[in-house]
N, C-alpha and C positions, 0 to 999 in steps of 0.2 A: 752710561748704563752702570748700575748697579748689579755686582755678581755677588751674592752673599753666600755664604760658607758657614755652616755650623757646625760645632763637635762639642764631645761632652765626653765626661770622664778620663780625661788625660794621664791625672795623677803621673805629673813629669817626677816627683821624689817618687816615687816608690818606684815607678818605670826608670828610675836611673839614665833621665833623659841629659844630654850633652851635647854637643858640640854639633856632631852627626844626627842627633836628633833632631834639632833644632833648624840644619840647614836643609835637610829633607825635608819639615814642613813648610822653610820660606819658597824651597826649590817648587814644591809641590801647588802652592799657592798663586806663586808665578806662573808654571806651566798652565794652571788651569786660570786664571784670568781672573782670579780673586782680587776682588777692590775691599770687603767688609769680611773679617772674623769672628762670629760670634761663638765662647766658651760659655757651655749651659752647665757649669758647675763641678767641682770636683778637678780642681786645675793642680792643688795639692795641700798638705795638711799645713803648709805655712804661708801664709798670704802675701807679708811683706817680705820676707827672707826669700821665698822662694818663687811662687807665681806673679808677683808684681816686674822683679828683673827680668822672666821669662817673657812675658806681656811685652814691656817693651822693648826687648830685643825685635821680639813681630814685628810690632809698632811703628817700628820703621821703615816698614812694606809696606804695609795695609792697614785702616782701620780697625782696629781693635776694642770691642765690647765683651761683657761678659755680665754673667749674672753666681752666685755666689751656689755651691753645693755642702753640702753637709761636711764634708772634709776641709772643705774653707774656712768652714764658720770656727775652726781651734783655735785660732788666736786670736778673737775677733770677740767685744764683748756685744751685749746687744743692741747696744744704744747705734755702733757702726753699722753691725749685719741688719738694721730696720733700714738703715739710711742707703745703703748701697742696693734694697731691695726696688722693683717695681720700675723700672726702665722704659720710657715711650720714646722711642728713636725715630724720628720720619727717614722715610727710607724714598721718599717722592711720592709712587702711588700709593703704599702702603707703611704700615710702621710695624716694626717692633717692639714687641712686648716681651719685657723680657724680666720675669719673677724667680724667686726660687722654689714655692712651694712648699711641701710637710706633708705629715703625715697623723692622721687620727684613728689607727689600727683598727680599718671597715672592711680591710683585706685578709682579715684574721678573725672571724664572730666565732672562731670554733672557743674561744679562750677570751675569759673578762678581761677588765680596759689593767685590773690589778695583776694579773697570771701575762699579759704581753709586758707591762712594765717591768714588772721583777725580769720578766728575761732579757730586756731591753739593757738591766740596768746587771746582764751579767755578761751577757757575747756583744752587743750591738756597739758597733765605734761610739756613738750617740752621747752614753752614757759621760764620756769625757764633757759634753757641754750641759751650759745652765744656761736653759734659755727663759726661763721664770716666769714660765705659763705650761702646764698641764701640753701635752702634747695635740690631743682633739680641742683644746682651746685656742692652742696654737692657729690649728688648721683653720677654726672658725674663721680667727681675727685675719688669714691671709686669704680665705675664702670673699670676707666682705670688702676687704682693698681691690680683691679683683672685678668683684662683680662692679664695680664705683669706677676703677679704671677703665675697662671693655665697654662701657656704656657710656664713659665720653667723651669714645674715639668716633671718628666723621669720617674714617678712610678702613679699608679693610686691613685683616692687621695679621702680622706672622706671629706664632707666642712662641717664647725661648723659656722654656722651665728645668729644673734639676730632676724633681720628684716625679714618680707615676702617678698618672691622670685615669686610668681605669682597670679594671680587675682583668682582662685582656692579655694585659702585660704584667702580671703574677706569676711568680715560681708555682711547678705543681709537681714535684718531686716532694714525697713525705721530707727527704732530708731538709729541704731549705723552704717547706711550707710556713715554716714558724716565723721566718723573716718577712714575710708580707706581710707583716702588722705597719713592717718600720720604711715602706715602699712608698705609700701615698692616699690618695684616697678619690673614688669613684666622681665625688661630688664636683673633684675640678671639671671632668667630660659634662655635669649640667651645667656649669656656667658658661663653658665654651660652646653647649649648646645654642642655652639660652640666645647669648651674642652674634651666634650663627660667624664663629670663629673656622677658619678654611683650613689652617694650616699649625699642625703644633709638634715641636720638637721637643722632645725629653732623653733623659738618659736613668741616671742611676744605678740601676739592675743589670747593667751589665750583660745585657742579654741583645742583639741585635736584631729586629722583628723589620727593616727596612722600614717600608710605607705602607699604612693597614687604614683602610677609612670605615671610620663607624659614626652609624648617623651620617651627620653634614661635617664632619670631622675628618682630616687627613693624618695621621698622628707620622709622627719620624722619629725613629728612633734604632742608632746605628753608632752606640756610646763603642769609645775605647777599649776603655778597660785593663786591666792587669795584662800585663804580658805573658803569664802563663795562660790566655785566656785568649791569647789574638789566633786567629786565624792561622798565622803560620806558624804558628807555635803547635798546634794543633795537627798542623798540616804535617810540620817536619818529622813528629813523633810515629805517623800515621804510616809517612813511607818510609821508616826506619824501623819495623818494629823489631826487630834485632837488638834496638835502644832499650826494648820494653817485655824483658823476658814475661811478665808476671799480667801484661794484657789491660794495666789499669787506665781506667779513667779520670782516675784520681788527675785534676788539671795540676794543682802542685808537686803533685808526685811525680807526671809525666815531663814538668817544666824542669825541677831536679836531677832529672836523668841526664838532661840533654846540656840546661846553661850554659856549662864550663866548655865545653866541646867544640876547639875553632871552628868545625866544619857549621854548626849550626848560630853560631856567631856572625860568618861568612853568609850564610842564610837569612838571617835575621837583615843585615846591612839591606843583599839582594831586594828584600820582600816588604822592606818597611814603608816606603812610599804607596804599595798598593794598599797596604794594610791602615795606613791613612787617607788613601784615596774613598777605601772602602767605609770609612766613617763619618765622612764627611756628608752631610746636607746639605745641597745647592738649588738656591733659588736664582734665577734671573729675572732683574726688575727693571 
């Protein structure tokens, strides 16, 4: 039997992932009966230096696939990031499909395709890559690889993407409304329609929405994320607020407070296994 495990958003550099991070998730994968790993992008901003070694230290437990996130693509010119795209894995009954997606700013009509790039091309990580096609051109050309792939699959199939698949999964807070330009675009949720696709996992945003089905659609979505952003980081702040004269929710700010502080160091250790248990997707097959 096949026990598959999905995650997304890791960012082991920036999480200053080591040693204890590392055996927490072999630990974790073990206890729960994991044979396949699948990373749906954003593993960290250096592919060969950094996620590749991480990969296979896993590797050596379990199965290990992954598909490429915008934080991957840094080192990566594009001739590689096409080639590592678009994954059909048979899994026995079903496959995975495992893309990275993009984005053509359809989550943003408040502002022309010119007023989202200039801001793209001033806050958005993005801006670091040349991927040498227009961003909604982009989306097209990954749009018609999918529609081509999903139509000449003969088994039902699991999809592994980085990007957001529908407007659902949107920031709606004025402050970070301007970044769902650079999130995704709605038109992937018609192809997985079309295809009458069961199950799809993404990350990105950062945002944790579990299991939400729209349409004929199961969407998963329960990325990592920053560690000022997990769960117990959140949590530790909440029942400390002695930590937090000033009451903010600023997540960077509230993470500042506390970092240095062995007691929530200690805390961190305690709570890191659920906080990965917590983001994992598990299919049995």
């Amino acid at each position: 039997m096949t026990k598959l495990a999905i995650m997304s958003d890791l960012h082991i550099d920036l999480n200053h992932f080591g040693d204890f991070e590392l055996e927490t998730l072999k630990n974790l994968l073990k206890e729960e009966g994991i044979t396949h790993l699948h990373l749906a992008g954003d593993i960290s901003n250096h592919h060969y230096q950094t996620s590749l070694p991480f990969i296979e230290k896993i590797a050596e437990q379990v199965k290990v696939t992954y598909n490429l996130g915008n934080h991957d693509m840094l080192d990566l010119d594009e001739t590689t990031i096409q080639n590592m795209d678009f994954q059909v894995i048979d899994l026995g009954n079903r496959y995975l499909v495992s893309f990275q997606g993009w984005y053509d700013y359809s989550f943003s009509t408040e502002k022309t395709e010119a007023e989202n790039l200039a801001f793209k091309n001033r806050f958005w990580f993005d801006r670091r890559l040349n991927r040498g096609l227009s961003d909604p051109d982009m989306t097209k050309k990954v749009l018609k690889k999918l529609d081509k792939v999903l139509a000449q699959l003969d088994k039902p199939a699991i999809v592994a993407m980085h990007f957001v698949p529908h407007s659902d999964f949107t920031m709606t807070h004025k402050t970070f409304k301007p970044f769902n330009a650079f999130l995704g675009s709605q038109a992937f949720h018609d192809v997985f329609v079309k295809h009458k696709i069961a199950d799809v996992v993404f990350g990105h945003a950062h945002r944790s929405y579990g299991t939400r089905e729209i349409d004929v659609v199961r969407y998963h979505s329960r990325p990592l994320g920053y560690v000022r952003e997990w769960d117990l980081t959140i949590n530790y702040v909440s029942d400390h607020p002695e930590l937090n004269p000033t009451g903010t929710w600023n997540l960077s700010k509230r993470y500042n407070l506390v970092k240095k502080l062995p007691d929530y160091q200690d805390y961190q250790k305690q709570h890191l296994k659920e906080e990965f248990k917590n983001s994992m997707t598990i299919f049995e097959l």
